[in-house]
C-alpha positions in Angstrom: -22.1 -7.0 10.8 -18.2 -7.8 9.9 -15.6 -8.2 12.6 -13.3 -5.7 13.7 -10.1 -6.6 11.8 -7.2 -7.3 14.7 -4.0 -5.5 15.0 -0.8 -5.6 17.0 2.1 -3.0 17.0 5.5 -4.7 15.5 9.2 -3.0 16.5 10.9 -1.5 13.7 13.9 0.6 13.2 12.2 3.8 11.8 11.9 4.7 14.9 10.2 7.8 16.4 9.7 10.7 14.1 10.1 8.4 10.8 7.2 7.3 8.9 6.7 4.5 7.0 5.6 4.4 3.4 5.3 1.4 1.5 5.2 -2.5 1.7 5.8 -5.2 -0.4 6.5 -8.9 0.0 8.8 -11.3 -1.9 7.9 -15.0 -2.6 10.1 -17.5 -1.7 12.3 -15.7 0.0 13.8 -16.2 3.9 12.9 -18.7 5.9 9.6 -18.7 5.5 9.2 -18.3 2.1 7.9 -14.8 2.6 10.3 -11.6 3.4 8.4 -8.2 3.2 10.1 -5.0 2.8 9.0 -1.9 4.0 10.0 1.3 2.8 10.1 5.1 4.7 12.4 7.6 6.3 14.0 7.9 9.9 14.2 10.9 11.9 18.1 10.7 11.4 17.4 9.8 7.8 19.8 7.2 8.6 17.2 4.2 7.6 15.3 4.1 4.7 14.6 0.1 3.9 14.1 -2.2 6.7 13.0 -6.0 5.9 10.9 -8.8 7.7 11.6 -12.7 7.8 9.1 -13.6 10.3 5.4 -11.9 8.8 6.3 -8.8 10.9 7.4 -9.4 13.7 10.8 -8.5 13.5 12.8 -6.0 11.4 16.4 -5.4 10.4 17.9 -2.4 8.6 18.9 -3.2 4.9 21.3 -0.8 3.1 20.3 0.9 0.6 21.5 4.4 -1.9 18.8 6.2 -0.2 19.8 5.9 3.1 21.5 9.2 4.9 19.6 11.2 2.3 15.8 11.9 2.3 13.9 8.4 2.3 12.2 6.3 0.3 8.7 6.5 -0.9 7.4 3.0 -2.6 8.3 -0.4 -2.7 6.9 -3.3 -5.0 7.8 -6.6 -6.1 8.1 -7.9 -9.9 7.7 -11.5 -10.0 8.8 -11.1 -14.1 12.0 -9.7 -13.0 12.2 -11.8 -9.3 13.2 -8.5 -8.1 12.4 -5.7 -5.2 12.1 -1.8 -7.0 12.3 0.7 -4.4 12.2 4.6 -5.5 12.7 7.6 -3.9 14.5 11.1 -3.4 18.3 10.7 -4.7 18.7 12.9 -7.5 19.9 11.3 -10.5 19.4 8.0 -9.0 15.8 8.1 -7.9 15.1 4.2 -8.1 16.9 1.4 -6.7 16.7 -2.8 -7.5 17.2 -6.0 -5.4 16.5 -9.5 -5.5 16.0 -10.0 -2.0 15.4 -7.1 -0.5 18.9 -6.7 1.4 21.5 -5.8 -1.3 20.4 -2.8 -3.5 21.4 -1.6 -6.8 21.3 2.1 -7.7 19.5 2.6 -11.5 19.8 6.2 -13.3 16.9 8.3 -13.7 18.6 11.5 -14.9 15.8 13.6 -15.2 13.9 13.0 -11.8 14.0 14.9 -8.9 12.7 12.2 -7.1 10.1 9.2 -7.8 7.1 9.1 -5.5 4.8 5.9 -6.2 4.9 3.3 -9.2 4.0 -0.3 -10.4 4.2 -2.9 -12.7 2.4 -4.2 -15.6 3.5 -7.7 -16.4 0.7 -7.4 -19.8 3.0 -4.2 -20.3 6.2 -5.6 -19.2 6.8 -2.0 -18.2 7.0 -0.1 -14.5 5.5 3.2 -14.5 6.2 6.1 -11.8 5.4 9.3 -10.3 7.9 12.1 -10.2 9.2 15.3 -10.3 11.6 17.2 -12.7 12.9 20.5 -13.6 9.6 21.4 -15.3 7.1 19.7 -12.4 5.7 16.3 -11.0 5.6 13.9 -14.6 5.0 10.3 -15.6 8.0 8.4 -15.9 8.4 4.9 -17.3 10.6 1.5 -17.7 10.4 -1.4 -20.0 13.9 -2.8 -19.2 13.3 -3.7 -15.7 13.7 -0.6 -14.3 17.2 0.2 -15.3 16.7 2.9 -17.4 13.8 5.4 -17.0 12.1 8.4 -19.7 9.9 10.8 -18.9 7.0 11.2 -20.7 4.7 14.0 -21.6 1.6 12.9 -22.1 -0.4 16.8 -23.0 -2.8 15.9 -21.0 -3.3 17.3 -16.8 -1.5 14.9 -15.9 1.6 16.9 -16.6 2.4 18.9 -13.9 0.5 17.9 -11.9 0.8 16.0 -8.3 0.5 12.3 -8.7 -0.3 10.2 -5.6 -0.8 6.6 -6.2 0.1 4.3 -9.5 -2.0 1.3 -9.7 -1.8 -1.3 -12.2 -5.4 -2.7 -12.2 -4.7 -6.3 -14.0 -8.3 -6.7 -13.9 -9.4 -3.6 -16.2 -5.9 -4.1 -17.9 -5.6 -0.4 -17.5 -3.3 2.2 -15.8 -5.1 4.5 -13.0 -3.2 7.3 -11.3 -4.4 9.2 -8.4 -4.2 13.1 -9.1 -4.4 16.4 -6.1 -4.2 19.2 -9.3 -6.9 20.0 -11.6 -10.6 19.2 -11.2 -9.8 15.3 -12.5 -8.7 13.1 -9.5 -8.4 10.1 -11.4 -7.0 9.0 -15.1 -6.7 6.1 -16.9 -4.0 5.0 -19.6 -4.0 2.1 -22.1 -1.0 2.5 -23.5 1.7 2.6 -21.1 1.7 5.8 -20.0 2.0 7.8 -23.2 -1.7 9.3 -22.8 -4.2 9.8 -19.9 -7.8 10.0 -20.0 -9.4 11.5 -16.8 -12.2 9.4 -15.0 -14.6 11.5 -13.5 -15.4 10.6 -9.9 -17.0 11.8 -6.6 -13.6 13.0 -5.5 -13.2 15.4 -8.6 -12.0 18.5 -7.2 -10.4 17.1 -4.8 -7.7 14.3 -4.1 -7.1 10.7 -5.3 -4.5 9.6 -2.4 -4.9 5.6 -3.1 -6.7 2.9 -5.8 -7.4 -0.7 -5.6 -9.3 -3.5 -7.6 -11.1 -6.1 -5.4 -12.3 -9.0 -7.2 -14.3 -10.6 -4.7 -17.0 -10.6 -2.4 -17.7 -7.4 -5.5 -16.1 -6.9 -8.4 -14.8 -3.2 -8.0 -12.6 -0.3 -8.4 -11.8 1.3 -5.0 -10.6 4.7 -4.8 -9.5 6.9 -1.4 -8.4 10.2 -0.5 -10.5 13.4 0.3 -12.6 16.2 -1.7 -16.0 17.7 -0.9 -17.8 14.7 -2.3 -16.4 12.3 0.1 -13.2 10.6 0.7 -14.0 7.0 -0.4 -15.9 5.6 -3.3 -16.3 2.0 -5.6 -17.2 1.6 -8.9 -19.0 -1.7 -10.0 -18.2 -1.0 -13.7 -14.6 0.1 -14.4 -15.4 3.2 -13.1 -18.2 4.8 -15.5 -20.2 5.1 -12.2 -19.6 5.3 -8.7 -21.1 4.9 -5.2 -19.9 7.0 -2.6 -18.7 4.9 0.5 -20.1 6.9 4.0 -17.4 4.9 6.2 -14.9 4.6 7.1 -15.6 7.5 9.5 -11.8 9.1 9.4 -12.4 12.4 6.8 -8.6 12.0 5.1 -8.1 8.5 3.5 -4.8 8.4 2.4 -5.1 4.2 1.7 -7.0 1.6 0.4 -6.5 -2.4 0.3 -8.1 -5.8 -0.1 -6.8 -8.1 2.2 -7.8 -11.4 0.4 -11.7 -9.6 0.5 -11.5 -7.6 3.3 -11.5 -4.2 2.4 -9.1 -2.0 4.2 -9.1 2.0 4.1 -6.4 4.1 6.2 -6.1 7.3 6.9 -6.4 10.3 9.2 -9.6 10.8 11.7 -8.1 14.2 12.5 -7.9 14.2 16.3 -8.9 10.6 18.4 -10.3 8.0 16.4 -9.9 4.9 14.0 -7.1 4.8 11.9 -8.5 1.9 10.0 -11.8 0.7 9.3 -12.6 -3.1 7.7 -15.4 -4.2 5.2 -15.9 -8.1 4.8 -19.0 -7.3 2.4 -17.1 -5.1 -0.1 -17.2 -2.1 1.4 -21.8 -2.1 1.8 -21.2 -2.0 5.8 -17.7 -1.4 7.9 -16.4 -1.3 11.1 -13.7 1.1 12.9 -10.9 -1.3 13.6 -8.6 -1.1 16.9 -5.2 -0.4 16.2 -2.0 1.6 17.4 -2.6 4.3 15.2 -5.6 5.1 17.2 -4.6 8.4 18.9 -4.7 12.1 18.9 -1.9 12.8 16.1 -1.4 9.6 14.6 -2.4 8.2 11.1 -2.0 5.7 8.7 -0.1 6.2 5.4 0.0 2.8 3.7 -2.1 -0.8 3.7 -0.6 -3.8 2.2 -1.9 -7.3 2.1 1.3 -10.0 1.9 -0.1 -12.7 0.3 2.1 -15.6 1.4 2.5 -14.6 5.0 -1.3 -14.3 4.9 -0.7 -10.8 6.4 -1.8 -7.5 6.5 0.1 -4.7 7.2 -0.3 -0.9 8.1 2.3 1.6 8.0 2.3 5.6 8.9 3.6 8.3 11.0 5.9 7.9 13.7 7.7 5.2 12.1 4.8 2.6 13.2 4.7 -0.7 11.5 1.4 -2.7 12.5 0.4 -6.0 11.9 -2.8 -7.6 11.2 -3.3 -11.3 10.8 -6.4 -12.4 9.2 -6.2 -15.4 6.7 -8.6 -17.8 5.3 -7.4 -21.1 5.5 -6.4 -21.6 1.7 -3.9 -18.3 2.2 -2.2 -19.4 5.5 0.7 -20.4 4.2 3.4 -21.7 6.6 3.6 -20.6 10.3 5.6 -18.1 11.1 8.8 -18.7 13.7 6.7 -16.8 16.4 3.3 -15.6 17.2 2.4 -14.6 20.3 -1.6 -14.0 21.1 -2.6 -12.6 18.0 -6.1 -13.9 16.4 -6.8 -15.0 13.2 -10.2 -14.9 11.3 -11.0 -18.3 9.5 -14.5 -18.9 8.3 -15.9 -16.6 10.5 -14.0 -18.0 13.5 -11.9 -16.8 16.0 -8.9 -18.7 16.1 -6.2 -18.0 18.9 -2.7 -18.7 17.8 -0.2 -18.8 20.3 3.7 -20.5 20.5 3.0 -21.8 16.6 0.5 -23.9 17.9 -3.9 -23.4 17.0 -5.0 -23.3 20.7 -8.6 -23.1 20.3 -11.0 -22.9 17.7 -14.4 -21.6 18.6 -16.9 -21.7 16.4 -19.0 -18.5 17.9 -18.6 -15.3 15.8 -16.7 -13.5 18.6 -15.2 -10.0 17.9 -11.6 -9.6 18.6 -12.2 -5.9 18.6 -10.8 -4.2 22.1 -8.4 -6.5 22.2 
């Protein structure tokens, strides 16, 4: 049976009523070597980019175009261009650059409404992005590091429709887009947007909200969202056939993650419940983790696993930004300026980490979960 995966509430400006959206981490940066920027909207709409020098811990308010307007919907790192792409509702400037997360630069996209979700292909060289124009929601695209944007029509559903997640799988070397229109949920694209083949899955009919490639302890595609097939489903071979996942137990999943193989799904139990559920055996058996989300209206929107920091993170309504440490001791990286109580997984043992310091190392498989 897997541990619970551990999880600890962090302060951030979004504040009540906000919600946060997206995560992303940049290497080498801060102290640290690790700052993480994290993406959403404020009650105000006063705050739409906050960044983290310390794994979490701490935020401060970066400024940003999209700030004062409507939020911003996706963050992600380019290690190509050494440079933060943050996109969102702005009108003719729907996307935004930085190269360390606190100074932002506005690019034009001149036919977008606003830009919901992208990624980058290094194999591409290209970002690719979900939008919305004068004629509907649309593909758009970049190959000059996200400067300059076009909108493609590809003739297939995909036009028109409502695109929830872009996912670069580097594995498959393959686009995949989650899809909510149409009886397709889920399409693929090999070259760079310009066409879209729909992959038939269990969700069909009903709504990709999030993909994800884990490479290890299984070699899979991972899709989440909701339909009356189920909400959660893998795919041992690049997606020609699938295995519907019964947990996590939470009916909406709105995200799905490996955390250096753990895999995390997010979402909505509708009404008291997990938030977040964690698989250590690629996804065969899970457990409903503890975390902050776990109330009557609250749910998770986003899961992100920070590589450097060694860091998982959680993100969703309410502005809530959570943290979850659980790191193997090859992906520890440096230790952070503070960490107070938190517990950390390593080889199957519960580590206590407290003042920068490694307490205690038991090694008894003990559950963190309750804590």
């Amino acid at each position: 049976m897997p541990l619970a995966y551990p999880w600890v509430q962090d302060l951030n400006p979004f504040g009540n009523g906000g919600l946060t959206n997206a995560f992303a981490e940049g290497p080498g940066l801060g102290v640290n070597g690790s700052r993480i920027v994290a993406v959403g909207y404020n009650s105000n709409a006063s705050i739409a980019v906050i960044y983290s020098d310390d794994w979490g811990a701490t935020w401060t308010a970066a400024v940003t175009p999209f700030d004062d307007v409507n939020g911003c919907y996706d963050v992600i790192w380019s290690d190509d261009d050494a440079q933060f792409v943050i996109v969102g509702q702005l009108g003719a400037f729907s996307a935004a650059t930085s190269p360390d997360g606190i100074t932002w630069t506005q690019q034009s996209t001149p036919d977008a409404f606003y830009l919901l979700k992208l990624d980058y292909s290094p194999t591409d060289v290209a970002y690719i992005a979900s939008g919305a124009e004068a004629g509907g929601d649309t593909i758009f695209v970049s190959t000059d590091g996200a400067v300059t944007w076009a909108h493609l029509t590809t003739g297939s559903a995909v036009d028109g429709s409502s695109v929830n997640d872009v996912y670069w799988d580097a594995t498959l070397a393959a686009w995949f887009v989650g899809n909510s229109t149409g009886a397709e949920a889920l399409w693929t694209s090999t070259d760079i947007g310009a066409t879209w083949t729909a992959v038939p899955t269990p969700l069909d009919g009903g709504t990709v909200m999030s993909v994800c490639h884990q490479t290890a302890p299984l070699d899979q595609l991972v899709i989440g969202g909701f339909s009356g097939g189920g909400n959660f489903a893998r795919s041992l071979d690049g997606g020609t056939t699938w295995t519907v996942v019964t947990q996590p137990s939470m009916p909406f999943v709105n995200a799905v993650a490996d955390a250096n193989g753990v895999l995390l799904a997010g979402g909505d139990p509708v009404g008291p419940g997990s938030c977040i559920a964690s698989s250590d055996d690629g996804g065969v058996t899970w457990v409903d983790d503890v975390s902050p989300f776990d109330d009557a209206t609250s749910y998770v929107l986003t899961l992100y696993w920070a590589p450097v920091a060694g860091t998982a993170l959680a993100g969703g309504d309410g502005g809530t930004v959570v943290n979850g440490q659980f790191v193997t001791i090859a992906s520890a990286g440096p230790t952070p300026p503070v960490i107070v109580t938190q517990y950390q997984r390593i080889y199957g043992w519960t580590v206590n980490i407290s003042d920068d310091a490694l307490e205690t190392i038991d090694p008894v498989l003990t559950s963190p979960q309750g804590f």
